[in-house]
C-alpha positions as CSV (number, residue, x, y, z in Angstrom):
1,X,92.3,114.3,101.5
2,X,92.3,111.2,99.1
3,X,94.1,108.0,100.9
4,X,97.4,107.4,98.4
5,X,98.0,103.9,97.4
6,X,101.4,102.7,97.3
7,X,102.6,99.6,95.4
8,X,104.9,98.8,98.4
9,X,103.3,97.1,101.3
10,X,104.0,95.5,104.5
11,X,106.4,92.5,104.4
12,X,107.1,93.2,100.6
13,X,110.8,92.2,99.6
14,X,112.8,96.0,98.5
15,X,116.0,97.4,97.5
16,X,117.3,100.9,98.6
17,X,117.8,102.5,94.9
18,X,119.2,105.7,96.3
19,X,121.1,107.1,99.3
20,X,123.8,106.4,101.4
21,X,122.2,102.9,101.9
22,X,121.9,101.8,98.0
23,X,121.7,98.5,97.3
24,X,120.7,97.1,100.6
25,X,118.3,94.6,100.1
26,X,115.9,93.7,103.1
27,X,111.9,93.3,104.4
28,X,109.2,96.6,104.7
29,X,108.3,96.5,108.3
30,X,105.8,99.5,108.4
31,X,104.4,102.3,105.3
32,X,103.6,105.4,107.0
33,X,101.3,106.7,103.9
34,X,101.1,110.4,105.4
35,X,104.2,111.2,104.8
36,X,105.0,108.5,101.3
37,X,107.9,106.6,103.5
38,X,108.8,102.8,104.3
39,X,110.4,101.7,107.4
40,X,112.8,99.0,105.9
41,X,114.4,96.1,107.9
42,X,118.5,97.0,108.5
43,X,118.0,100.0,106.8
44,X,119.0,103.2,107.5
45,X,119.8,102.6,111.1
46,X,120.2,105.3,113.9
47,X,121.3,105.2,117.4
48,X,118.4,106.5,119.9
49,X,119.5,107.4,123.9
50,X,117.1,106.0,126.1
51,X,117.1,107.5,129.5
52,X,117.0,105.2,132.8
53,X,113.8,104.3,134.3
54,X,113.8,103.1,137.5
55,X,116.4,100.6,138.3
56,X,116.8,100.0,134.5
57,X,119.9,102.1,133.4
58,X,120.1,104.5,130.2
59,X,121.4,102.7,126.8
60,X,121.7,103.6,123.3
61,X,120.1,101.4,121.1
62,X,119.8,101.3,117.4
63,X,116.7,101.5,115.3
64,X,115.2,101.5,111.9
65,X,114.4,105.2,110.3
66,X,111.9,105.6,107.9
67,X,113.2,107.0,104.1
68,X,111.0,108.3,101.0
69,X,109.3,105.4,99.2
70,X,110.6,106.7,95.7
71,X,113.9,105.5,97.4
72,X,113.0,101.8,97.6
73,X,111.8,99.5,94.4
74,X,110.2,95.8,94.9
75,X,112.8,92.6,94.8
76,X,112.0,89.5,93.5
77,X,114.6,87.1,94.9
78,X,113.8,84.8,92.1
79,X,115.5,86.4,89.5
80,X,117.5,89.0,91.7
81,X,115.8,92.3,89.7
82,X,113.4,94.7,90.7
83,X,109.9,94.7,89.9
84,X,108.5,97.1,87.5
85,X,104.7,97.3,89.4
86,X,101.2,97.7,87.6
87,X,97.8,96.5,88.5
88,X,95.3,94.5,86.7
89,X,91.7,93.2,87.4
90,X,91.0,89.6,88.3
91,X,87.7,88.4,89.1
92,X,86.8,92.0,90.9
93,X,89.9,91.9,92.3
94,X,92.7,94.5,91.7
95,X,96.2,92.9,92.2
96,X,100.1,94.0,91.5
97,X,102.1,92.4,88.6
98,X,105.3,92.5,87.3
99,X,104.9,94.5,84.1
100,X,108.1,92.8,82.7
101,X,106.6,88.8,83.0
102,X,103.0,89.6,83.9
103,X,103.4,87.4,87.0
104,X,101.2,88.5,90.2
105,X,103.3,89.6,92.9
């Protein structure tokens, strides 16, 4: 099986596009490519139970969930739009651009 490649990353600016969460704006903390989904800072937040351990008691605490990556589109804080991604070679390099201004993300 072929590794996807996403034009979302790690610590790449988004904003939730659909879902209950549309139009939250925050930081990609992790890309799980296997199954095409972004874990997204304040986003989508769920309450876990964490049972005691030890002397420690049990407490609910509230964490990220992942959603579909087709959810989420790039941010550029500059201008306050999203991104429209594509790719171009520089000097053997391949690198994201904004397809609107040509600027390198």
């Amino acid at each position: 099986m072929a590794r996807e490649k996403f034009k979302i990353r790690k610590d790449d600016t988004v904003i939730v596009i659909s879902g209950s969460d549309k139009g939250k704006i925050g930081r990609v903390l992790r890309v799980i490519p296997q199954e095409n989904r972004v874990v997204v800072e304040k986003v989508r937040m769920v309450k876990r139970h964490m049972r005691a351990q030890g002397n420690q008691p049990g407490t609910r605490i509230e964490k990220e969930a992942p959603i579909h990556i087709s959810n989420v589109a790039l941010w550029n804080s500059e201008t306050n739009k999203k991104i429209h991604v594509g790719f171009r070679t520089e000097e053997d390099k391949k690198v994201r651009i904004d397809r609107k201004t040509g600027a390198q993300v």
